[in-house]
N, C-alpha and C positions, 0 to 999 in steps of 0.2 A: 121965601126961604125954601130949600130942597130937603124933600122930606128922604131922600137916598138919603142913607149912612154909608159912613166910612167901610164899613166891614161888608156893604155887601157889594161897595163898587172895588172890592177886594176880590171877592170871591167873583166878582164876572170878570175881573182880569184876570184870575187866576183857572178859572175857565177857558177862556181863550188862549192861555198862556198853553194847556195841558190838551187843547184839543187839536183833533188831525187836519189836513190843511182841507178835505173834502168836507168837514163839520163848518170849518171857518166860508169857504166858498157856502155854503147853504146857511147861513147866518148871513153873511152879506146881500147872497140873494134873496133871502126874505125880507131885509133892512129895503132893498132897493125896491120891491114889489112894493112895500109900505107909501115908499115916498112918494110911487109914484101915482097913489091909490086905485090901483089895482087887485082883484080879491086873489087869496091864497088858493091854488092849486085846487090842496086837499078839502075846501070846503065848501068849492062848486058843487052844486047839485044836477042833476039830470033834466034837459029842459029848459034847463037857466041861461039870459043873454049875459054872460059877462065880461071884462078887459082882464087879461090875466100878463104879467111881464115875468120874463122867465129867458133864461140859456137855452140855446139850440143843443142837444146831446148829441143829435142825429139824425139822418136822411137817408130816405131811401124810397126807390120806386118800386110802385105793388100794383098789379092789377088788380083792377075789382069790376067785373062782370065786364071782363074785356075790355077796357079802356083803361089808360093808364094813370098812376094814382101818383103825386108827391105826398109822401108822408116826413112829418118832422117832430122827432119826439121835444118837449119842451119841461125844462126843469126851473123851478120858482124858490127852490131849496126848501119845500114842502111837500110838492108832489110832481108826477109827472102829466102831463096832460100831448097827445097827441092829436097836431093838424093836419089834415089832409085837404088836399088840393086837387078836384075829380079833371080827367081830360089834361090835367099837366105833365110833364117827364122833366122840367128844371122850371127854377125861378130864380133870375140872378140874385144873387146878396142871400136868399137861402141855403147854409151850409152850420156846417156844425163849430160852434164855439161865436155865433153870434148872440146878440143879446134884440129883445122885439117886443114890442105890444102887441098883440090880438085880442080881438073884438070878435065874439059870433056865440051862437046857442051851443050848448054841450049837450053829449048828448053820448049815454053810455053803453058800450059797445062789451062783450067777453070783456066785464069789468074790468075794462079803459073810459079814460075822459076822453073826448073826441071832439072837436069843432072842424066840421065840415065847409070849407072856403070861405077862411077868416077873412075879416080884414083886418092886416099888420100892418108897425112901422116897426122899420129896422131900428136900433139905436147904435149912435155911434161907440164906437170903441173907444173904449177906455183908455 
């Protein structure tokens, strides 16, 4: 027997009903980090190896000590967590609006998360 009530799978439909569609995207992505057990974002710690699944927000290349960097910011609709790629300028299938696992240590930068040449899988589109 389900111990939810009526009234309170009321009020989370009625939450969803009232909320913006960037709340609902960050609720699904944290539904879909879940399933795919994966830790949340925001409660990686500094040093830690972990798999974290998240939306690409964005890319961009940056040097860092003269070599060039891919950076991709990553959203889990908990936090954001940035990957860089050292000696890269593209990675195909790396681009903004896909969905990936990463694997690698964190490691905190000007309080950012940061994994240093992960290893990802792309997931397929939706």
């Amino acid at each position: 027997m389900s111990t939810d009530t009526g009234s309170s799978r009321l009020k989370r439909a009625f939450k969803r009903f009232v909320a913006t569609p960037a709340e609902l995207e960050a609720d699904d992505l944290r539904q879909q980090s879940v399933d795919q057990g994966c830790a949340a974002i925001d409660t990686v710690v500094d040093r830690a190896v972990v798999t974290v699944f998240g939306h690409v927000k964005s890319v961009s290349l940056a040097p860092r000590a003269g070599a060039p960097t891919l950076e991709a910011d990553v959203f889990d609709g908990a936090g954001i967590l940035t990957l860089v790629w050292l000696g890269r300028r593209k990675i195909v299938g790396i681009r903004p609006g896909v969905e990936l696992v990463a694997t690698g240590r964190v490691s905190c930068q000007d309080g950012r998360r940061v994994i240093f040449n992960p290893r990802y899988e792309l997931r397929p589109d939706a």
